[in-house]
Each structure stands twice: as structure tokens, then as C-alpha cells.
PDB file of N, H, CA, C and O in Angstrom:
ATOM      1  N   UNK A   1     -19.701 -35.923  18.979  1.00  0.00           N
ATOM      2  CA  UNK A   1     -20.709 -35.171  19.704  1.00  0.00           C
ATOM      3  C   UNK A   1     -22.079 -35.460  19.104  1.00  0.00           C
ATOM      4  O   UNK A   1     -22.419 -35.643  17.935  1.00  0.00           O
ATOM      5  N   UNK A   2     -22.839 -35.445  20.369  1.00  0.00           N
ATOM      6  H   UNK A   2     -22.563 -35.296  21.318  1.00  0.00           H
ATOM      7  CA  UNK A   2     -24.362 -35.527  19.558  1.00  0.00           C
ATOM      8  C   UNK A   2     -25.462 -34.232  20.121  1.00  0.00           C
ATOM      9  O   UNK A   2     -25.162 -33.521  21.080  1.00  0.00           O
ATOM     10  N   UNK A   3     -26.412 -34.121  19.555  1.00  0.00           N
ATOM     11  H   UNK A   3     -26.656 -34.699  18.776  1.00  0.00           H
ATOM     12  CA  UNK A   3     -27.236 -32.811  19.858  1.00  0.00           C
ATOM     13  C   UNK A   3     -28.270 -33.751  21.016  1.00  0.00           C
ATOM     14  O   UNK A   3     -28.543 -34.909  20.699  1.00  0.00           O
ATOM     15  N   UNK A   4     -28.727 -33.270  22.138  1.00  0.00           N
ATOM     16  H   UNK A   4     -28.506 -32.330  22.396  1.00  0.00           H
ATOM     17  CA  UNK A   4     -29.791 -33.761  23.050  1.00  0.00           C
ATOM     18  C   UNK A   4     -30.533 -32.302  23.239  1.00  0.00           C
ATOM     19  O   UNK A   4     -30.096 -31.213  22.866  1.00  0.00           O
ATOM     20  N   UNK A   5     -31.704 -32.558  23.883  1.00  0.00           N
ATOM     21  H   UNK A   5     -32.059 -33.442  24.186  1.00  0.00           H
ATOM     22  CA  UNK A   5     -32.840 -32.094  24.129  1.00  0.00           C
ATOM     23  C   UNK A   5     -32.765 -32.157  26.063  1.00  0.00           C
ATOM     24  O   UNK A   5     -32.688 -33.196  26.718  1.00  0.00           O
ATOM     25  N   UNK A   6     -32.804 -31.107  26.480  1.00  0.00           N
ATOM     26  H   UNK A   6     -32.867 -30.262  25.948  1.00  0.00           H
ATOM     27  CA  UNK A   6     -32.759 -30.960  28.226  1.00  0.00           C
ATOM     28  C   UNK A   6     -34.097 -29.939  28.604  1.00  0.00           C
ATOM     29  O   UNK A   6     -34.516 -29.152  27.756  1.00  0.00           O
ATOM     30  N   UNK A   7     -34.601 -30.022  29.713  1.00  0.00           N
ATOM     31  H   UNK A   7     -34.261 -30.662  30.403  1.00  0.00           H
ATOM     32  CA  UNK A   7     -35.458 -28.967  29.898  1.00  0.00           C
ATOM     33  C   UNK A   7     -35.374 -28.345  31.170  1.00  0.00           C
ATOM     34  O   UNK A   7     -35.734 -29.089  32.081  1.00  0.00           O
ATOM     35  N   UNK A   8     -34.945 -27.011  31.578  1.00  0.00           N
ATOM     36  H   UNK A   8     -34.652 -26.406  30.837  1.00  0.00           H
ATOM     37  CA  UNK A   8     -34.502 -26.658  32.930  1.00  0.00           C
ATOM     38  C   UNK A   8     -35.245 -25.754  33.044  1.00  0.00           C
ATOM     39  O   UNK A   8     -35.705 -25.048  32.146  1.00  0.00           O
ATOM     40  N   UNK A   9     -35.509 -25.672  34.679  1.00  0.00           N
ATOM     41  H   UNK A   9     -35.135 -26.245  35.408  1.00  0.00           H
ATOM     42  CA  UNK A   9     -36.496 -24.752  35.671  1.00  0.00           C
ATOM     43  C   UNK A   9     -35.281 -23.597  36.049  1.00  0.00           C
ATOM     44  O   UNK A   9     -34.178 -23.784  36.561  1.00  0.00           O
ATOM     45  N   UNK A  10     -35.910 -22.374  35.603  1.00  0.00           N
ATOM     46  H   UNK A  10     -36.806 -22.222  35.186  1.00  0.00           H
ATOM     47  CA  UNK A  10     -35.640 -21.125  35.697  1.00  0.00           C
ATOM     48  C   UNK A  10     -36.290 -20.437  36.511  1.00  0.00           C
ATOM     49  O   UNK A  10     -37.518 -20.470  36.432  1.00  0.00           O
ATOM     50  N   UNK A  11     -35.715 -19.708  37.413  1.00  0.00           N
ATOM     51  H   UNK A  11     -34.718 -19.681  37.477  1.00  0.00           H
ATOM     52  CA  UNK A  11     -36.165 -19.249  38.530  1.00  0.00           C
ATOM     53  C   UNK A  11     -37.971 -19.827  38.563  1.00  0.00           C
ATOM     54  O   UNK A  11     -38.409 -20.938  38.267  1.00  0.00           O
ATOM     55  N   UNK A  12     -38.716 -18.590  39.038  1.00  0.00           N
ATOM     56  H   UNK A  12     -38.359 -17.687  39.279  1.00  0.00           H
ATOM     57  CA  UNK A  12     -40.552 -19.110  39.238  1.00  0.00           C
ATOM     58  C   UNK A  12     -41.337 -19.343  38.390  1.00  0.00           C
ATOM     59  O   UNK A  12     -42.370 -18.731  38.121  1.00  0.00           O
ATOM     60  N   UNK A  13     -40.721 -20.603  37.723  1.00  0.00           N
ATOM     61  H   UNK A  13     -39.882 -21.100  37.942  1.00  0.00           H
ATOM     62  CA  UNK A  13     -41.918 -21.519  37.060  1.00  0.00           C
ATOM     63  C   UNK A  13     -41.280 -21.212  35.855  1.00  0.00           C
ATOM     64  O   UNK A  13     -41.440 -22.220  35.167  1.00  0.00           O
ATOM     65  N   UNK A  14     -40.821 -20.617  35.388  1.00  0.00           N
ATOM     66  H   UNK A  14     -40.690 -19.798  35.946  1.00  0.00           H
ATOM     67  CA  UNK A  14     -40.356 -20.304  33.990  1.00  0.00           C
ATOM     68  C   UNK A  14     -39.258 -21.615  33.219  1.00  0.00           C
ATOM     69  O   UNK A  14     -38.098 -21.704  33.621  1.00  0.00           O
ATOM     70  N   UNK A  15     -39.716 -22.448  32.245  1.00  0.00           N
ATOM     71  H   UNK A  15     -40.658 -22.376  31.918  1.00  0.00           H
ATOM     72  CA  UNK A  15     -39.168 -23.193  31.615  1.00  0.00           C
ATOM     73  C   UNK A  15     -38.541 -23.348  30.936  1.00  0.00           C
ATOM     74  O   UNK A  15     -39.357 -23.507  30.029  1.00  0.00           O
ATOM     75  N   UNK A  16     -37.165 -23.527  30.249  1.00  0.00           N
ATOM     76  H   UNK A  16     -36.502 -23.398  30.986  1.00  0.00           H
ATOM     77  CA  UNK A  16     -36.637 -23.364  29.790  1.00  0.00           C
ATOM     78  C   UNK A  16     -36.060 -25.157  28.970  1.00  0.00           C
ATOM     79  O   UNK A  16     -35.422 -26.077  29.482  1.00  0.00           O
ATOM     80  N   UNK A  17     -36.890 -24.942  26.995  1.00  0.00           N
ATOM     81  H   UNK A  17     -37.408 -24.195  26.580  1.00  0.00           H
ATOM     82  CA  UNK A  17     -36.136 -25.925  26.232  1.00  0.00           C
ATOM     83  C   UNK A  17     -34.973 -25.659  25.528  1.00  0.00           C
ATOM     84  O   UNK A  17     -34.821 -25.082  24.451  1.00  0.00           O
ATOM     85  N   UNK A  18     -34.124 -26.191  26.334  1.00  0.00           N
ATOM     86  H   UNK A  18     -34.247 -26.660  27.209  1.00  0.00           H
ATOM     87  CA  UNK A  18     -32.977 -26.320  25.797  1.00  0.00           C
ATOM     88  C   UNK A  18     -32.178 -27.842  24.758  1.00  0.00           C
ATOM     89  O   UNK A  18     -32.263 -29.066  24.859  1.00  0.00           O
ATOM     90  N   UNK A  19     -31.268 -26.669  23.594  1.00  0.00           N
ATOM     91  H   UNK A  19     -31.199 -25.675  23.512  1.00  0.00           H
ATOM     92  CA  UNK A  19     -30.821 -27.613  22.689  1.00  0.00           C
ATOM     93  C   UNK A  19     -29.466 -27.494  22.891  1.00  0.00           C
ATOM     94  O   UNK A  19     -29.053 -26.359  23.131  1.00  0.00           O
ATOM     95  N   UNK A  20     -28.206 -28.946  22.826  1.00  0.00           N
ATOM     96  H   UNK A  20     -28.542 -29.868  22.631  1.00  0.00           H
ATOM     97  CA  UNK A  20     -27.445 -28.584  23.635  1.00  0.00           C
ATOM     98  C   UNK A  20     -26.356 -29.940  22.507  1.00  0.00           C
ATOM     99  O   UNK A  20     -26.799 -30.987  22.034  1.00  0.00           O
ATOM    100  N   UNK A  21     -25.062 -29.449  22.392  1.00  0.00           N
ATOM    101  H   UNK A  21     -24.702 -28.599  22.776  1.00  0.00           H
ATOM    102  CA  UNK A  21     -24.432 -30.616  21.875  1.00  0.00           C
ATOM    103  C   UNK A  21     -24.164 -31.047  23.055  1.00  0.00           C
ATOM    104  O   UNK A  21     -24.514 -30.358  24.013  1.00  0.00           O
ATOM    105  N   UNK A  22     -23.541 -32.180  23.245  1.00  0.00           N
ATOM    106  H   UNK A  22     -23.257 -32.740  22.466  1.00  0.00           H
ATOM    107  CA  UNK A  22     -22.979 -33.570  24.282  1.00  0.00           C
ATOM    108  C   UNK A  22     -21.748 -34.210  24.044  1.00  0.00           C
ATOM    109  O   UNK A  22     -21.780 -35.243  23.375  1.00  0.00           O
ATOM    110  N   UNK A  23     -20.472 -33.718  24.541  1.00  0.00           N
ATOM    111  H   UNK A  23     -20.446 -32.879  25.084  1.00  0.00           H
ATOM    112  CA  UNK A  23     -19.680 -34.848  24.307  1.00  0.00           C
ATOM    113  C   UNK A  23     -19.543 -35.771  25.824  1.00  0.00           C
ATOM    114  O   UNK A  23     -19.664 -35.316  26.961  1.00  0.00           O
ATOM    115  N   UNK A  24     -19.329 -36.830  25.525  1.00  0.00           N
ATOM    116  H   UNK A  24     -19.231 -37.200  24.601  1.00  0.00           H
ATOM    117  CA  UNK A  24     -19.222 -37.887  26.622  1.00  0.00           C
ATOM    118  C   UNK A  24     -17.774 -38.153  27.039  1.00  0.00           C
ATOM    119  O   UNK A  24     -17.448 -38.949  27.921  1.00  0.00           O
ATOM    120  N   UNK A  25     -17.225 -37.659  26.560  1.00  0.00           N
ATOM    121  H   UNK A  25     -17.490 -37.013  25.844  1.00  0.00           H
ATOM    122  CA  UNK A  25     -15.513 -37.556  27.779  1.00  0.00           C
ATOM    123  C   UNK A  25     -15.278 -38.524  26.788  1.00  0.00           C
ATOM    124  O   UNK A  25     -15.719 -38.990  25.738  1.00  0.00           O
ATOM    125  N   UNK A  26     -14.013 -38.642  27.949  1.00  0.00           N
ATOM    126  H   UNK A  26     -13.654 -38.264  28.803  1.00  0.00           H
ATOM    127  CA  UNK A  26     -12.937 -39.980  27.293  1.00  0.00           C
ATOM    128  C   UNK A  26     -12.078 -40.205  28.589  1.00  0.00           C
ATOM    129  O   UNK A  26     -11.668 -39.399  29.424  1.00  0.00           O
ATOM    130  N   UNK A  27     -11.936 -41.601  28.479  1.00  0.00           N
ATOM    131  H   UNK A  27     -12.269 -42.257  27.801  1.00  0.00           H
ATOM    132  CA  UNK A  27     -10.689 -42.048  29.676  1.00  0.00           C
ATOM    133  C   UNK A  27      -9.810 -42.332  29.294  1.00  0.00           C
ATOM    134  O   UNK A  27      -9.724 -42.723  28.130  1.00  0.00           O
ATOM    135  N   UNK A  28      -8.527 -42.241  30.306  1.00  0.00           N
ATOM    136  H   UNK A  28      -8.597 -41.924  31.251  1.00  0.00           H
ATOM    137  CA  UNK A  28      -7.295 -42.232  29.826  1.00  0.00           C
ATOM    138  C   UNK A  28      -6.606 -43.177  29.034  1.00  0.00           C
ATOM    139  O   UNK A  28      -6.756 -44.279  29.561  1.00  0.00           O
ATOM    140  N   UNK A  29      -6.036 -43.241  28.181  1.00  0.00           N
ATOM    141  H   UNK A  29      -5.915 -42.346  27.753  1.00  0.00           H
ATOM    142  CA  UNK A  29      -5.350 -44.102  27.610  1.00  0.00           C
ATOM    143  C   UNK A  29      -3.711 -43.897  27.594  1.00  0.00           C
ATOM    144  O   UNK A  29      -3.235 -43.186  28.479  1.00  0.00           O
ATOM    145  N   UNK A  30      -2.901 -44.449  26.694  1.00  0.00           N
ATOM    146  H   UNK A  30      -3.288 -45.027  25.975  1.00  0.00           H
ATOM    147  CA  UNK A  30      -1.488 -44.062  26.853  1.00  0.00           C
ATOM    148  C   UNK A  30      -1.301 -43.095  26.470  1.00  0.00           C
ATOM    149  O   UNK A  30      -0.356 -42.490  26.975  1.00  0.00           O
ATOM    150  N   UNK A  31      -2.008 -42.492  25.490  1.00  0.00           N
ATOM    151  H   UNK A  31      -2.776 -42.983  25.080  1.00  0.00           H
ATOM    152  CA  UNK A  31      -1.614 -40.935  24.725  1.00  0.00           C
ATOM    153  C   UNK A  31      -2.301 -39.989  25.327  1.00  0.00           C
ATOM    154  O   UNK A  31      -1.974 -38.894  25.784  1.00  0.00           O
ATOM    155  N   UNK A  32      -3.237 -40.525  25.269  1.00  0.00           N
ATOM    156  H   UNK A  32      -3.502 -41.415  24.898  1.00  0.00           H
ATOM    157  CA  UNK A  32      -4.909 -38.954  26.162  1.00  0.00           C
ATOM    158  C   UNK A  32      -4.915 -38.875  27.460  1.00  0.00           C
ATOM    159  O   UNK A  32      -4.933 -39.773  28.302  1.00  0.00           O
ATOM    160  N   UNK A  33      -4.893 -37.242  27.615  1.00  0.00           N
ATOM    161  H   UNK A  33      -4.879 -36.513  26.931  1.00  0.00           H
ATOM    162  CA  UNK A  33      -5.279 -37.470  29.352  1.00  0.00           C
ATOM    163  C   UNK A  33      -7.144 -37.484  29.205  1.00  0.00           C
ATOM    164  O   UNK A  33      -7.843 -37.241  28.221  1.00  0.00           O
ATOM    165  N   UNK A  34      -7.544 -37.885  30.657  1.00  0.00           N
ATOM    166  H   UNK A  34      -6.977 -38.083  31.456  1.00  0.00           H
ATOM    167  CA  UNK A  34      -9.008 -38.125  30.683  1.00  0.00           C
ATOM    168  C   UNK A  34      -9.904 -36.900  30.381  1.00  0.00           C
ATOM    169  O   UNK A  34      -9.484 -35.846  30.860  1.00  0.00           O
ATOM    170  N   UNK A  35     -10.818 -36.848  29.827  1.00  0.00           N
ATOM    171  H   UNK A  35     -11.160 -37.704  29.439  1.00  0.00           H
ATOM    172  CA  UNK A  35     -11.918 -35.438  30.192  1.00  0.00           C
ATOM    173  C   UNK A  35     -13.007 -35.842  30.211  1.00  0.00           C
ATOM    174  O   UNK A  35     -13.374 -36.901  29.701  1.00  0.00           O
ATOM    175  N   UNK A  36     -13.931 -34.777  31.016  1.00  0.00           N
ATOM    176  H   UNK A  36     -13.633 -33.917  31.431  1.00  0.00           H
ATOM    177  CA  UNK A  36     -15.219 -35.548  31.470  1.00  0.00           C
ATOM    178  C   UNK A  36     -16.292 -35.320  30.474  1.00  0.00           C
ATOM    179  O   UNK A  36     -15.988 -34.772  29.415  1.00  0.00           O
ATOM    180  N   UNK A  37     -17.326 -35.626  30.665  1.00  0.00           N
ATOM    181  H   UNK A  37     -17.573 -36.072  31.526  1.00  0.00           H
ATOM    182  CA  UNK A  37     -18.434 -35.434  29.811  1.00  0.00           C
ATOM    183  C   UNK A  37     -18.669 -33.459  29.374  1.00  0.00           C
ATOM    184  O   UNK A  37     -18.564 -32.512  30.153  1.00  0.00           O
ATOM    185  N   UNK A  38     -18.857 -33.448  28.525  1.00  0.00           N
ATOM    186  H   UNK A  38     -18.943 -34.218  27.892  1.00  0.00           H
ATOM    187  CA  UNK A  38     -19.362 -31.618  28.373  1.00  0.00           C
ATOM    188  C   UNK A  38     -20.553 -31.694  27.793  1.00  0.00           C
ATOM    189  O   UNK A  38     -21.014 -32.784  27.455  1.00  0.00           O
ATOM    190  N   UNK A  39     -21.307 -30.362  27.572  1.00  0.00           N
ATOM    191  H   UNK A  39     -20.933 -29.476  27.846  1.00  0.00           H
ATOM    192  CA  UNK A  39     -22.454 -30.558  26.742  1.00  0.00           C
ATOM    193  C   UNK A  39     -22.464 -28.867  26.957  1.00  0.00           C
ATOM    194  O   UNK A  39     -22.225 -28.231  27.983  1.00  0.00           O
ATOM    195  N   UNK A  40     -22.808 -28.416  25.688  1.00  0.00           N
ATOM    196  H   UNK A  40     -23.002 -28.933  24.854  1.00  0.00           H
ATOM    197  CA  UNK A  40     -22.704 -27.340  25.074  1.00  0.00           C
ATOM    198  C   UNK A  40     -24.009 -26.257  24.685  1.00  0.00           C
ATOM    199  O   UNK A  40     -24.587 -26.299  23.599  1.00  0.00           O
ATOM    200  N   UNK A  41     -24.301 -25.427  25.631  1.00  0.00           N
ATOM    201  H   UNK A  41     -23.831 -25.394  26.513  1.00  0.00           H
ATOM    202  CA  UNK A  41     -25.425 -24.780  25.470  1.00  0.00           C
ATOM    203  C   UNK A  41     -25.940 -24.152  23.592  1.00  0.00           C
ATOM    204  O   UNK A  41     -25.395 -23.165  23.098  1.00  0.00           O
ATOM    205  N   UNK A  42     -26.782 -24.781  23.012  1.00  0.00           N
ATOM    206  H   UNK A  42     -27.225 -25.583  23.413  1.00  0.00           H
ATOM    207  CA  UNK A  42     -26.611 -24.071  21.422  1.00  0.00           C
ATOM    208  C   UNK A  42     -28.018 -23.235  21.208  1.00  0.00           C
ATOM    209  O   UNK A  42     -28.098 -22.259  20.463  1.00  0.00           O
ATOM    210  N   UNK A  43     -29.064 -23.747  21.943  1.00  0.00           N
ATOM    211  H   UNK A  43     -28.998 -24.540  22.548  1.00  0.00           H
ATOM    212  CA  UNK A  43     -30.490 -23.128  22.308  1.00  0.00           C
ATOM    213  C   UNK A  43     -30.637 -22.682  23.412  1.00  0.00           C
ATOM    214  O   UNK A  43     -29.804 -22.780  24.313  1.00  0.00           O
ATOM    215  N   UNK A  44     -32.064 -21.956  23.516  1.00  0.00           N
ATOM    216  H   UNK A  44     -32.740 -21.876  22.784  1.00  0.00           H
ATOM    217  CA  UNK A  44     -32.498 -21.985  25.041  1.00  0.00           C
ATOM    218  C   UNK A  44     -33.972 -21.368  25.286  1.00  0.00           C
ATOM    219  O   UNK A  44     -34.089 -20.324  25.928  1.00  0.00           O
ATOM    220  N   UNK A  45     -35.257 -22.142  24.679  1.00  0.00           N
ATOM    221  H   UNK A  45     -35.162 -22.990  24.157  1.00  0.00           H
ATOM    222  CA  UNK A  45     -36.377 -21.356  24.337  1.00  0.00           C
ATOM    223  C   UNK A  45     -37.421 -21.336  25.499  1.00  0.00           C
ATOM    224  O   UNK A  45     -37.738 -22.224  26.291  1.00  0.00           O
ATOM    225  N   UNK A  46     -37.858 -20.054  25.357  1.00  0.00           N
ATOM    226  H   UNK A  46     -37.601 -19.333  24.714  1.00  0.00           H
ATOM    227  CA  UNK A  46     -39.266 -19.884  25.986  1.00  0.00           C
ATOM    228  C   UNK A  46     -40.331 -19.618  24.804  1.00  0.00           C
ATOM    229  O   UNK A  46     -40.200 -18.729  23.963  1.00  0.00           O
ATOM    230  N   UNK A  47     -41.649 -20.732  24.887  1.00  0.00           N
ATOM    231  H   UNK A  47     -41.756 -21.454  25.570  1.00  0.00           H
ATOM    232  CA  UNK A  47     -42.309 -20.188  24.181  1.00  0.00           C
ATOM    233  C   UNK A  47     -42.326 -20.509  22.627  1.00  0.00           C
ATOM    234  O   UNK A  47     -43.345 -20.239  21.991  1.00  0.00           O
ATOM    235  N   UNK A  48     -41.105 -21.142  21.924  1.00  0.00           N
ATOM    236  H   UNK A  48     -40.277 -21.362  22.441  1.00  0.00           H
ATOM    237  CA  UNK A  48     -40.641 -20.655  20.928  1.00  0.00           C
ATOM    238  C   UNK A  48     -39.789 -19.886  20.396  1.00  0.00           C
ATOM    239  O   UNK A  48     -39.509 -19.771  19.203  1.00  0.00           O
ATOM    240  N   UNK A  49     -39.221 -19.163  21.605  1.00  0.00           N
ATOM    241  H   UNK A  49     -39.449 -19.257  22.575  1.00  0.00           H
ATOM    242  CA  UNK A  49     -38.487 -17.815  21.425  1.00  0.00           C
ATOM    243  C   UNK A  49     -37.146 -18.394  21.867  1.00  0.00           C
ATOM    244  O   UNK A  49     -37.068 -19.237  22.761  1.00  0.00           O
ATOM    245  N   UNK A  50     -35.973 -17.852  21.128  1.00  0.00           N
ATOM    246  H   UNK A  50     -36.037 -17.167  20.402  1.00  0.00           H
ATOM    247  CA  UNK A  50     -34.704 -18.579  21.901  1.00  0.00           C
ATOM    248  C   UNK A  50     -34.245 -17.067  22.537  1.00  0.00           C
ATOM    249  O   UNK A  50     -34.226 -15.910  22.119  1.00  0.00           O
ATOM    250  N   UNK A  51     -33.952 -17.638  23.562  1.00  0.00           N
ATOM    251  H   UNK A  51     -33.967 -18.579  23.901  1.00  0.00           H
ATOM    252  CA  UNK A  51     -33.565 -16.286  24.584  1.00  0.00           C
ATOM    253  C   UNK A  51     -32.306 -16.208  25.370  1.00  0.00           C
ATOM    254  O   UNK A  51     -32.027 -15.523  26.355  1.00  0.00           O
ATOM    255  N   UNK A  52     -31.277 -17.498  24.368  1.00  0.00           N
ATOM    256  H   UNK A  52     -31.503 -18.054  23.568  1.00  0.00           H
ATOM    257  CA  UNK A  52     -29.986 -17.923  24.589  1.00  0.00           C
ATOM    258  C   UNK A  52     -29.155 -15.976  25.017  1.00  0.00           C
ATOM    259  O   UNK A  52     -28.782 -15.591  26.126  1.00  0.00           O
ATOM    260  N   UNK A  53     -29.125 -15.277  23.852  1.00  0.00           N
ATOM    261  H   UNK A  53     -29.427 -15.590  22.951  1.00  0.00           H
ATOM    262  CA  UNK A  53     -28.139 -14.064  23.786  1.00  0.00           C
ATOM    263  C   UNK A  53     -28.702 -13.326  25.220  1.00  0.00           C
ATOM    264  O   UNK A  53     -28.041 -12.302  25.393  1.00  0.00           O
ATOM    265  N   UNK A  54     -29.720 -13.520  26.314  1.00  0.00           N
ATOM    266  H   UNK A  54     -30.257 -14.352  26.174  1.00  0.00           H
ATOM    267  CA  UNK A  54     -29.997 -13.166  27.198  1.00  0.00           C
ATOM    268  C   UNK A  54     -29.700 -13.487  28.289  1.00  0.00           C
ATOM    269  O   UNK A  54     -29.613 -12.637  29.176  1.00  0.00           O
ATOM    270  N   UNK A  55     -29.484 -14.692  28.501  1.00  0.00           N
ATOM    271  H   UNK A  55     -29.554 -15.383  27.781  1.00  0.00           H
ATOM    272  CA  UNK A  55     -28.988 -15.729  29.650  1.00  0.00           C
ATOM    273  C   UNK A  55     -27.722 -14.916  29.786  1.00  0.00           C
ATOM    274  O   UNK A  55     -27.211 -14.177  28.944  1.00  0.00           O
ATOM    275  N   UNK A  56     -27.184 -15.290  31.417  1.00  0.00           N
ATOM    276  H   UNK A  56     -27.600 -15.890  32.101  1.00  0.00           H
ATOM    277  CA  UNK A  56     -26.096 -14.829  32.081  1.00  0.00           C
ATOM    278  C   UNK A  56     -24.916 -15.832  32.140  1.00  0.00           C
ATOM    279  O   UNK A  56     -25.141 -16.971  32.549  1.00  0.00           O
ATOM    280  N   UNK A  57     -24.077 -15.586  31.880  1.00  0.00           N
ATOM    281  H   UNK A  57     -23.894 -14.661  31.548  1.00  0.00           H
ATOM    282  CA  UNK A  57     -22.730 -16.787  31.874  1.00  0.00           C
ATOM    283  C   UNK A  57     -23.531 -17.741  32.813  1.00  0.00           C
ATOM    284  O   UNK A  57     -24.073 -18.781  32.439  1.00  0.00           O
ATOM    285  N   UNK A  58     -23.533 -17.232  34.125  1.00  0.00           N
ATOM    286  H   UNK A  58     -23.092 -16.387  34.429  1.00  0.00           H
ATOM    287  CA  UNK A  58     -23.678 -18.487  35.067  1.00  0.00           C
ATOM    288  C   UNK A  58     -25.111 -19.453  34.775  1.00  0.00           C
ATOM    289  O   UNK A  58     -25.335 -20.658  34.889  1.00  0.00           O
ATOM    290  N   UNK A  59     -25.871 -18.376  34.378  1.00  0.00           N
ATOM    291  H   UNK A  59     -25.690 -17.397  34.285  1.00  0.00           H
ATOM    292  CA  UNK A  59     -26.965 -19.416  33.927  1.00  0.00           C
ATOM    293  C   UNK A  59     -26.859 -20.465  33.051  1.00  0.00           C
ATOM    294  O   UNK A  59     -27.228 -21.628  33.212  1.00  0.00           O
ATOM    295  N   UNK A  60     -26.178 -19.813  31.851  1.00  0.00           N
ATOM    296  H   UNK A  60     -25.879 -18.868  31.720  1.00  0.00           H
ATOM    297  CA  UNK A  60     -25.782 -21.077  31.146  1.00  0.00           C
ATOM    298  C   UNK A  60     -25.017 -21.988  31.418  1.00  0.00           C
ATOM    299  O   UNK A  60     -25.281 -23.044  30.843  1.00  0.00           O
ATOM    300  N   UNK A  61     -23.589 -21.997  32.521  1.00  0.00           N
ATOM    301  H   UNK A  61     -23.375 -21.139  32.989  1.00  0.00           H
ATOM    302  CA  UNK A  61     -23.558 -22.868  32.845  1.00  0.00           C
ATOM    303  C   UNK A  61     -23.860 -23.456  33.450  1.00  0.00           C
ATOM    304  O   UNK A  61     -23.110 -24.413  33.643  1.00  0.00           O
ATOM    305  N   UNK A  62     -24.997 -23.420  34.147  1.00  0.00           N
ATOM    306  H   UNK A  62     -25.606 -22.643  33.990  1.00  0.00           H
ATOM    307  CA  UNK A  62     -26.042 -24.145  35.328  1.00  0.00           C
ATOM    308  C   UNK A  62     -26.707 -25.235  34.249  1.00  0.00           C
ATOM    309  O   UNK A  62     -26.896 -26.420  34.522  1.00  0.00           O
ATOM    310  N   UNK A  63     -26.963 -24.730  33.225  1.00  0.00           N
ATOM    311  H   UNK A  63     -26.809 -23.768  33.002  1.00  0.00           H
ATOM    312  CA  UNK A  63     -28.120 -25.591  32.226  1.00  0.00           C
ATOM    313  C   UNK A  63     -27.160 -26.463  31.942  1.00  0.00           C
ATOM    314  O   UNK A  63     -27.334 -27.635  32.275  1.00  0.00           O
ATOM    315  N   UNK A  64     -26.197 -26.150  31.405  1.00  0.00           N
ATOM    316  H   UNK A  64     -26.056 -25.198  31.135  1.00  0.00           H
ATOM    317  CA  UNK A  64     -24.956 -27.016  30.622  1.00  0.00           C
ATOM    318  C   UNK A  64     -24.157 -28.219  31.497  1.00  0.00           C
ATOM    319  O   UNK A  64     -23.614 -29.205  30.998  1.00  0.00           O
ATOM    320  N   UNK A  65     -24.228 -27.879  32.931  1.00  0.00           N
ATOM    321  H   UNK A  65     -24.669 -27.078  33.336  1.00  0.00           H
ATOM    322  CA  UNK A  65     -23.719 -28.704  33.853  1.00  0.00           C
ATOM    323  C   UNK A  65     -24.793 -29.609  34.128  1.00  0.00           C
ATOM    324  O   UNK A  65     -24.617 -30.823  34.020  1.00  0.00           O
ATOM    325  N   UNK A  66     -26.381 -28.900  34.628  1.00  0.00           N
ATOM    326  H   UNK A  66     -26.523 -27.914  34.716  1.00  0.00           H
ATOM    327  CA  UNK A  66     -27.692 -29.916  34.421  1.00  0.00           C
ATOM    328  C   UNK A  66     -27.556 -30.809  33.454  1.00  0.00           C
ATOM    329  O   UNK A  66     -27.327 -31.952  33.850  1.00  0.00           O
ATOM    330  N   UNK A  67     -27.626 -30.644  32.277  1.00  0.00           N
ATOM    331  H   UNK A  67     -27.811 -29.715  31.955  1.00  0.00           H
ATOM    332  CA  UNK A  67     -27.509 -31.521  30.727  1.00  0.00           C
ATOM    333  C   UNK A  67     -26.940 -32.387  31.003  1.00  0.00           C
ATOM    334  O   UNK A  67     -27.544 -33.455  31.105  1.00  0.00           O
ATOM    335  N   UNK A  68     -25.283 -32.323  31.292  1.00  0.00           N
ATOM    336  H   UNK A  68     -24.792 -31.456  31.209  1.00  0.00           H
ATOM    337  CA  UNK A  68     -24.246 -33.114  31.105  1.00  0.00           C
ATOM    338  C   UNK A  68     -24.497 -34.651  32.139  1.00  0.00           C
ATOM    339  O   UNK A  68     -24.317 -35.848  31.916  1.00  0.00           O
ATOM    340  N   UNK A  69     -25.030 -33.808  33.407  1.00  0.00           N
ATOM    341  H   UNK A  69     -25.176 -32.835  33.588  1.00  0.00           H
ATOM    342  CA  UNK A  69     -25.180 -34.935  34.493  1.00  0.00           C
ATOM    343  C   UNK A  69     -26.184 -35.704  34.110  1.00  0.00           C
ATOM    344  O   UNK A  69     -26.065 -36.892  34.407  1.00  0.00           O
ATOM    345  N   UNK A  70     -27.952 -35.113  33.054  1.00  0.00           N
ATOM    346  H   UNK A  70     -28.048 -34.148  32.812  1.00  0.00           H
ATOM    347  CA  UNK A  70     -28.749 -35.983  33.031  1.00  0.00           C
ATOM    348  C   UNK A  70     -28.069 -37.072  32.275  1.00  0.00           C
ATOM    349  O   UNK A  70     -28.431 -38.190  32.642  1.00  0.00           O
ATOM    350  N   UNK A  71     -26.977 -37.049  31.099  1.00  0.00           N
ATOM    351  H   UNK A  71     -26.683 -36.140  30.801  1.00  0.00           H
ATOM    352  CA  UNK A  71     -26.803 -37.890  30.728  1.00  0.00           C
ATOM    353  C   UNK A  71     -25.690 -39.239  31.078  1.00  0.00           C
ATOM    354  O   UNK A  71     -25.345 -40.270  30.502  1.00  0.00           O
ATOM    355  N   UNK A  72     -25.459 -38.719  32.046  1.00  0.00           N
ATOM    356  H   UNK A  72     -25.740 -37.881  32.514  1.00  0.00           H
ATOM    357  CA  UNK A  72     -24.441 -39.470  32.843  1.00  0.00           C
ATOM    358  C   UNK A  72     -24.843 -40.472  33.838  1.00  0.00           C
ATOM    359  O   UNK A  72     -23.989 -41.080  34.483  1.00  0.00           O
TER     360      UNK A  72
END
């Protein structure tokens, strides 16, 4: 896993820097089944301020699914 840097639009105008681990999946081999890329919400600042313990499940996974695809 590696740590990336994402930045997502929160509702009106409100920005949100997010810090996020990344794993990049894996394809199948003889032993492993496949899994796709993940990336792991670990920040989430306004301002300076991390406002992660505030966010709503679904929000975070909105950011976390954003992340995963920019890097894909």
C-alpha cells in the first residue's frame, strides 16, 4: 500500500484534502482470487482541520471510491 493525496468537492464549494492509503488489487493467479483496487480514507481536511470523525459512512465512501478510480 501506498499513501496518495485526492481532493474532493463536497456539496457547495466546500473542498475537501484528502489523505488516503491505496492498494492496487491483484489478479488472479493459481492460489489468489482477484481484488480490485481499494484506497482507504485516513484524512479529510478543511482548512487544516481534519473533519474525518464527522463525515457520514456514505461520504466517505464516495471519497474512497473517487480516490481509487483517480488512480486507475
Amino acid at each position: 500500500m501506498r499513501t496518495i493525496s485526492h481532493h474532493y468537492e463536497h456539496g457547495e464549494g466546500i473542498g475537501l484534502d484528502c489523505e488516503l492509503e491505496y492498494d492496487s488489487g491483484q489478479t488472479a493467479d493459481e492460489i489468489n482470487p482477484p481484488f480490485p483496487p481499494a484506497a482507504y480514507l485516513i484524512s479529510a481536511k478543511v482548512a487544516g482541520v481534519d473533519i474525518l470523525p464527522l463525515l457520514s459512512p456514505g461520504t466517505i465512501n464516495a471519497i474512497e471510491e473517487a480516490a481509487a478510480w483517480a488512480q486507475s
